[in-house]
C-alpha positions as CSV (number, residue, x, y, z in Angstrom):
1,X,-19.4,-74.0,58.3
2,X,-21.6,-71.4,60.2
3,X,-25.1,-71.8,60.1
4,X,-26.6,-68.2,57.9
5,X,-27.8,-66.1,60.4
6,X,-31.3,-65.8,61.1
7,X,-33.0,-62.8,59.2
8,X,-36.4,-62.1,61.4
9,X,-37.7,-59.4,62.1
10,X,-37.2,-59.8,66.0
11,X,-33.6,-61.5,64.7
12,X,-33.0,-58.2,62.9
13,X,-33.9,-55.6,65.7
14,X,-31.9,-58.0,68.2
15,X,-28.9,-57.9,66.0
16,X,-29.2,-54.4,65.8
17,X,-29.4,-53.6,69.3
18,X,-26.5,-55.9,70.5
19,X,-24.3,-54.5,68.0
20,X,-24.8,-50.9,69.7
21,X,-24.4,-52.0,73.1
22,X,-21.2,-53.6,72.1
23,X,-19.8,-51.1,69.7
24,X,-21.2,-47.6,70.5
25,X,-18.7,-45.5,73.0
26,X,-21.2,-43.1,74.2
27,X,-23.8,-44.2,75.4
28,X,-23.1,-43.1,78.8
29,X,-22.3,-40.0,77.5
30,X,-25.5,-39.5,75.3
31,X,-27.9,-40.8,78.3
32,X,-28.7,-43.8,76.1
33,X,-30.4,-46.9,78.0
34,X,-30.2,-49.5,75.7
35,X,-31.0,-52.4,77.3
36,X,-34.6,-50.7,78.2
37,X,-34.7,-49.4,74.4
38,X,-33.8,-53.0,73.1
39,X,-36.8,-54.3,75.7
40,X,-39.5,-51.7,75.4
41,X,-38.8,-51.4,71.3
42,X,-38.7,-55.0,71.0
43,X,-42.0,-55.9,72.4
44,X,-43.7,-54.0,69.8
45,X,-42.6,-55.8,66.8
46,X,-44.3,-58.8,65.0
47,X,-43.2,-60.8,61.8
48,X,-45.9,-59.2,59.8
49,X,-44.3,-55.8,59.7
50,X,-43.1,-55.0,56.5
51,X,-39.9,-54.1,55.7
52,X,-40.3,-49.8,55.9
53,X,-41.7,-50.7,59.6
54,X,-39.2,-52.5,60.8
55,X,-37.0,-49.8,59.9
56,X,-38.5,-47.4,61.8
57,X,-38.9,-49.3,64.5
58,X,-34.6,-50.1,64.4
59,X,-34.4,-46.0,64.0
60,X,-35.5,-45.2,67.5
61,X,-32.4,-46.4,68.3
62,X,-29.9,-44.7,65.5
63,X,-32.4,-41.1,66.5
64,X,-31.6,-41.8,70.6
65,X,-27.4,-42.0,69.8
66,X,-27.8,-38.3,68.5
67,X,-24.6,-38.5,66.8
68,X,-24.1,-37.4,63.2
69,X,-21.8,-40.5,62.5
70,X,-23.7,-42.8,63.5
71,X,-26.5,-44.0,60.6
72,X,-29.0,-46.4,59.6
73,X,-29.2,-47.4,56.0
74,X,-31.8,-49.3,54.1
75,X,-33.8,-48.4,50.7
76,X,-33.1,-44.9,52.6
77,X,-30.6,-43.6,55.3
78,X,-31.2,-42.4,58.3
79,X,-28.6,-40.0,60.4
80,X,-29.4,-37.7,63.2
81,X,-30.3,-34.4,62.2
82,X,-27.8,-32.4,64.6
83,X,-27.9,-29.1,63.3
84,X,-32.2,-29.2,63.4
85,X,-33.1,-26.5,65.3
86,X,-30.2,-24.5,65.5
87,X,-29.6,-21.0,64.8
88,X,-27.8,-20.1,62.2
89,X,-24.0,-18.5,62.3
90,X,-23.5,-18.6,58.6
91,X,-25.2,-17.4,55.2
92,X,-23.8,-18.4,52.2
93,X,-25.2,-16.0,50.4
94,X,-24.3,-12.8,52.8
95,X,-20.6,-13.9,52.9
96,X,-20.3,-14.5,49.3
97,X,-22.6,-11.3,48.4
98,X,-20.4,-8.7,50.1
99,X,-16.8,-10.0,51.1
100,X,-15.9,-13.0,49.4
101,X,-17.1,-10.6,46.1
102,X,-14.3,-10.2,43.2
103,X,-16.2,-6.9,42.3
104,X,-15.4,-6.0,46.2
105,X,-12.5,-7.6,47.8
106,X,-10.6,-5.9,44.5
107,X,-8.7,-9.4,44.0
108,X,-7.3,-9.1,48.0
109,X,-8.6,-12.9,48.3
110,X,-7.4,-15.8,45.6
111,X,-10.0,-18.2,44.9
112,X,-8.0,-21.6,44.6
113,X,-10.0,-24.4,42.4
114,X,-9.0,-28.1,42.4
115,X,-8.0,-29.9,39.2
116,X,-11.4,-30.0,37.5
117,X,-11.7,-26.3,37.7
118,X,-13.9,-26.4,40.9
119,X,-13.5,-24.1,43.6
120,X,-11.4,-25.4,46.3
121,X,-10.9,-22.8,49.2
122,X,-10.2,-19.1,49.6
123,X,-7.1,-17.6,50.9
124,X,-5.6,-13.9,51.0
125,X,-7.5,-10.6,53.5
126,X,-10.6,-8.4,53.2
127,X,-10.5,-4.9,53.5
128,X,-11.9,-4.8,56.9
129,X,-8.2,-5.2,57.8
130,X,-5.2,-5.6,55.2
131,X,-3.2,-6.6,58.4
132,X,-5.1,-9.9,58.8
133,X,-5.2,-13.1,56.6
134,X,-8.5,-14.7,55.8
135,X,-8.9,-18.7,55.0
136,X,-11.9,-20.1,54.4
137,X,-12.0,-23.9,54.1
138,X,-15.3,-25.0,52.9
139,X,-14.2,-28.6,53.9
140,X,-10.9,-31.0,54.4
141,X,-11.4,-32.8,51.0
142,X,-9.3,-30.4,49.4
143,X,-6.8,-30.6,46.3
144,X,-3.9,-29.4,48.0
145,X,-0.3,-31.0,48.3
146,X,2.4,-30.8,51.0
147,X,4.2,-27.9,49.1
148,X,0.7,-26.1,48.5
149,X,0.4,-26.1,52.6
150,X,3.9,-24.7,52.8
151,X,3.1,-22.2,49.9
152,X,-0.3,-20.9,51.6
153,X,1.6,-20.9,55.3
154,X,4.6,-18.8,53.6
155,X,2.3,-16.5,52.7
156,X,0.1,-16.1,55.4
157,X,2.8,-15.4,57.7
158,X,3.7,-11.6,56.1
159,X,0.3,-10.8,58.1
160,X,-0.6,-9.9,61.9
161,X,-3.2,-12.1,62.4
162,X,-5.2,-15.0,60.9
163,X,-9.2,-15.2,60.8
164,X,-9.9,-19.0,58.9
165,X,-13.9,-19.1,58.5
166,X,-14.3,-23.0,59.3
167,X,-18.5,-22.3,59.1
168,X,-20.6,-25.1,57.1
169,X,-17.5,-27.5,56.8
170,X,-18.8,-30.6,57.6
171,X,-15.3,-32.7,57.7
172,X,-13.5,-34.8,54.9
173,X,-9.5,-35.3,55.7
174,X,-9.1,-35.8,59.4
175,X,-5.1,-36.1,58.1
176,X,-5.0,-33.2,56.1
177,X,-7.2,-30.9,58.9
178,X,-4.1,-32.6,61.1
179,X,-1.6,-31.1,58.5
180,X,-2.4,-27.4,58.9
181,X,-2.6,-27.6,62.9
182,X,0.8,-28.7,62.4
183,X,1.4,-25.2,61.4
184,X,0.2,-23.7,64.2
185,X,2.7,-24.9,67.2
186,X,6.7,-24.9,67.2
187,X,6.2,-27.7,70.4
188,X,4.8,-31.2,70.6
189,X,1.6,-30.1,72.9
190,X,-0.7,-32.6,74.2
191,X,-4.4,-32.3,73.1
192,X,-6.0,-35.2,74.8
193,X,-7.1,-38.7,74.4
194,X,-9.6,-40.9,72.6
195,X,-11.2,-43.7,74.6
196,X,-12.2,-46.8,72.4
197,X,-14.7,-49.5,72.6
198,X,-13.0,-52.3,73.0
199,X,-14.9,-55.3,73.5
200,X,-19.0,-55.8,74.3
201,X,-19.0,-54.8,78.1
202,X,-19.3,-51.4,79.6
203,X,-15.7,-51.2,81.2
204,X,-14.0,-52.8,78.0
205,X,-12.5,-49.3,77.0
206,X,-9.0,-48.3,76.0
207,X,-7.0,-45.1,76.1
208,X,-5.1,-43.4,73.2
209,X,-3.0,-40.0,74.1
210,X,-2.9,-38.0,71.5
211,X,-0.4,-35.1,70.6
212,X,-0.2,-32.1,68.3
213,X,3.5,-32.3,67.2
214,X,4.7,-29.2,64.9
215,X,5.4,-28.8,61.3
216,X,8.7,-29.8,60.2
217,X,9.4,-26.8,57.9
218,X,9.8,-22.8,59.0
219,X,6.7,-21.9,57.9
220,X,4.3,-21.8,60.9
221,X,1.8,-19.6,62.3
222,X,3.4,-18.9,65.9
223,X,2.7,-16.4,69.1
224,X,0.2,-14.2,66.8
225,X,-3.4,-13.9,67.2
226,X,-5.6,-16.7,65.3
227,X,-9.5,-16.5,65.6
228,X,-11.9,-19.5,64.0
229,X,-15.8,-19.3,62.8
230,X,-17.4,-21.9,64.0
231,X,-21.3,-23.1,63.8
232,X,-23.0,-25.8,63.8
233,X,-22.0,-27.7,60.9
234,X,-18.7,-27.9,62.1
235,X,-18.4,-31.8,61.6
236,X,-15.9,-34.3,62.0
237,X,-12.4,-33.4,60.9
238,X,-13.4,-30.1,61.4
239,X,-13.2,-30.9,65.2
240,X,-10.4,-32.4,64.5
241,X,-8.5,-29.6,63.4
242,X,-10.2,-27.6,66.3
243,X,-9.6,-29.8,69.3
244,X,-6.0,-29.5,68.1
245,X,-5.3,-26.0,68.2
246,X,-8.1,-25.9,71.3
247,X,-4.9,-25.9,73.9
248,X,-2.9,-23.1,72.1
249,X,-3.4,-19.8,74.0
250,X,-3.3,-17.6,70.7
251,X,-6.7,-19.2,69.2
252,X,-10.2,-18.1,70.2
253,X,-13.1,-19.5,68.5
254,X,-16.2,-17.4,67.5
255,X,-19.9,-17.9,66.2
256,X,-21.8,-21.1,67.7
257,X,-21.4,-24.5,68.3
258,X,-20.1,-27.2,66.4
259,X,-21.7,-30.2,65.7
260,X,-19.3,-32.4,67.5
261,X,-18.6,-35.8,65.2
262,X,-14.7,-36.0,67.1
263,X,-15.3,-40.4,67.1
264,X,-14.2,-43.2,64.8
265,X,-16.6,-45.0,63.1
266,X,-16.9,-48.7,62.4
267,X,-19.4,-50.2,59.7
268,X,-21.2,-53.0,59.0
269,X,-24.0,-55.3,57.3
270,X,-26.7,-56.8,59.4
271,X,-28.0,-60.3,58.2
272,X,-30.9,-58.8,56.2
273,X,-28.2,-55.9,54.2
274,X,-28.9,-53.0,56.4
275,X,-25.7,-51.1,56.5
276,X,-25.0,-49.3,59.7
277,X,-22.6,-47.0,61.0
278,X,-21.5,-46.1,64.6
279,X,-18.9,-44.6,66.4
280,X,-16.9,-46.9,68.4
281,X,-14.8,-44.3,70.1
282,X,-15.0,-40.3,71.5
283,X,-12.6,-37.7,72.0
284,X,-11.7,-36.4,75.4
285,X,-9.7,-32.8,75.7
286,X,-6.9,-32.3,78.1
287,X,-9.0,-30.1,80.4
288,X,-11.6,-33.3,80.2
289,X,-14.4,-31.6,77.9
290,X,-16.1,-33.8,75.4
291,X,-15.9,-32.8,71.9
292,X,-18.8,-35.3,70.7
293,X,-21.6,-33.2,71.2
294,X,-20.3,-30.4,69.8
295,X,-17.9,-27.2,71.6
296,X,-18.7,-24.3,72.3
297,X,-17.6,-20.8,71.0
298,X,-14.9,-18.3,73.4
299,X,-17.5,-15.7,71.9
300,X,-20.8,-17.1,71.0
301,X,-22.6,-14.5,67.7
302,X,-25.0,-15.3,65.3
303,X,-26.0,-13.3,62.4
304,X,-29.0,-11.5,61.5
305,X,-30.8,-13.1,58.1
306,X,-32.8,-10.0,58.3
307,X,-30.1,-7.9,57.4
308,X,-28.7,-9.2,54.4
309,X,-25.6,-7.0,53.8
310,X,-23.6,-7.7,56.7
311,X,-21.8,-11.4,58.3
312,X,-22.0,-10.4,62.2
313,X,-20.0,-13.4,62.7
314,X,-16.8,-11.9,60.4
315,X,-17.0,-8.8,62.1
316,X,-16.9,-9.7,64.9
317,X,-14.1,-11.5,64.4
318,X,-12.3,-8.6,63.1
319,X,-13.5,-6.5,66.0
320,X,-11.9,-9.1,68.1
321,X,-8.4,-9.3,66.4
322,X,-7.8,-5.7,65.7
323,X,-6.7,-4.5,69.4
324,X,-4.6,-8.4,69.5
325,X,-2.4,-7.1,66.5
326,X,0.1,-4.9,68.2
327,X,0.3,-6.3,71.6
């Protein structure tokens, strides 16, 4: 029998840092030192902090990884705030207001709900051009089966062009976001590769190719113009349906920069019950970008909350697109 492990406060924040240095694949990548942050942090705490300051004290840490996945939880949970700061490429209520609008659109776009009634995700074209299809996927936890891809792809394809509005989707389904890039390539294309922790030292790293292979039915998305909306809370399986259709030379991405979130994450309990969370791996394009800290637009656009009747980013889109239609 092991001996229980020791639950100090020193024991704790110990545990804590060894368990990133061993785990975490980014550091390098983040500019994380944490052998000074393990030293310079852990000279400051005593066995007479309570509980709350220890925890801070163990978030210095979780706040320096500045990745979204990677979290600290206690009576509370703390995550790095990526999207603090950031200007904003999306407004709910401007979209909604005056295009996603039934008393507008005239019924051109189909609000789909899940099985409790709930919507689900948008699908069908705005007048600003009847020639282009509009999705909006407000995430990738979505009540849709196999057949209900193929249905949605059938249809889609009876337009020019495709515009799917992928703003404020912070991830769900990294399988499902998988499923619809299927749709968009008729070849098995190589994407790039994800790079593992592997075991406690620096170098112990290993290499996965990964591959967008196509759709096995007829009903793809091919050689026509495709543009995606983008900001910052484009989160985890968001950017995995991105970084898949990143190498295909028919997609451009417009609006502002995702939020990055492309890892695997590993979990855990540390002696005292803390539950952490941290990414033990990052995603590496085939021209060599990172995807962790987020990518960045073909056309960068923001929109104006002053001006509350118009989505600068969905124009421009459609600005964009119209000229691609008939090429």
């Amino acid at each position: 029998m092991k001996p229980n492990p020791e639950v100090s406060n020193k024991a704790i924040f110990n545990e804590y840092a060894k368990l990133v240095k061993e785990k975490f694949a980014m550091l390098k990548l983040k500019g994380v030192d944490i052998d000074h942050l393990r030293d310079s942090i852990g000279a400051t705490i005593t066995e007479d902090m309570n509980e709350s300051e220890l925890f801070s004290k163990l978030t210095v840490i979780t706040e320096s990884l500045k990745d979204g996945h990677s979290t600290l939880e206690g009576d509370t949970l703390f995550y790095y705030d990526f999207a603090k700061g950031q200007p904003k490429a999306y407004d709910r209520d401007i979209l909604f207001n005056n295009y996603l609008n039934p008393a507008i659109d005239s019924g051109y776009i189909t609000e789909y709900k899940d099985s409790q009634g709930r919507p689900d995700y948008f699908a069908g074209h705005l007048p600003l051009n009847p020639e282009v299809a509009y999705i909006r996927f407000p995430s990738w936890i979505l009540d849709i089966t196999d057949e209900g891809i193929e249905d949605l792809f059938k249809e889609i394809n009876r337009y020019k062009g495709l515009i799917i509005d992928l703003r404020d989707n912070g991830g769900g389904d990294p399988v499902l976001a998988t499923k619809f890039a299927k749709h968009f390539t008729a070849e098995e294309i190589y994407i790039g590769y994800e790079r593992f922790k592997t075991g406690p030292a620096e170098g112990d790293t290993s290499v996965s190719k990964l591959y967008l292979k196509p759709a096995t039915s007829d009903n793809k998305f091919l050689d026509k113009p495709v543009i995606i909306l983008t900001d910052i809370w484009c989160f985890s399986a968001t950017t995995t349906f991105m970084y898949s259709v990143y190498p295909l030379s028919n997609v451009k991405f417009i609006g502002y920069k995702t939020g990055g979130g492309a890892g695997s994450v590993a979990t855990g309990i540390l002696a005292n019950g803390w539950i952490w969370n941290l990414s033990v791996s990052e995603f590496i394009d085939y021209q060599g970008n990172h995807w962790d800290n987020g990518h960045w637009p073909d056309i960068e656009q923001l929109i104006d909350e002053n001006n509350p009747d118009v989505d600068e980013v969905l124009e421009r889109a459609y600005d964009e697109i119209g000229p691609l239609l008939h090429r």
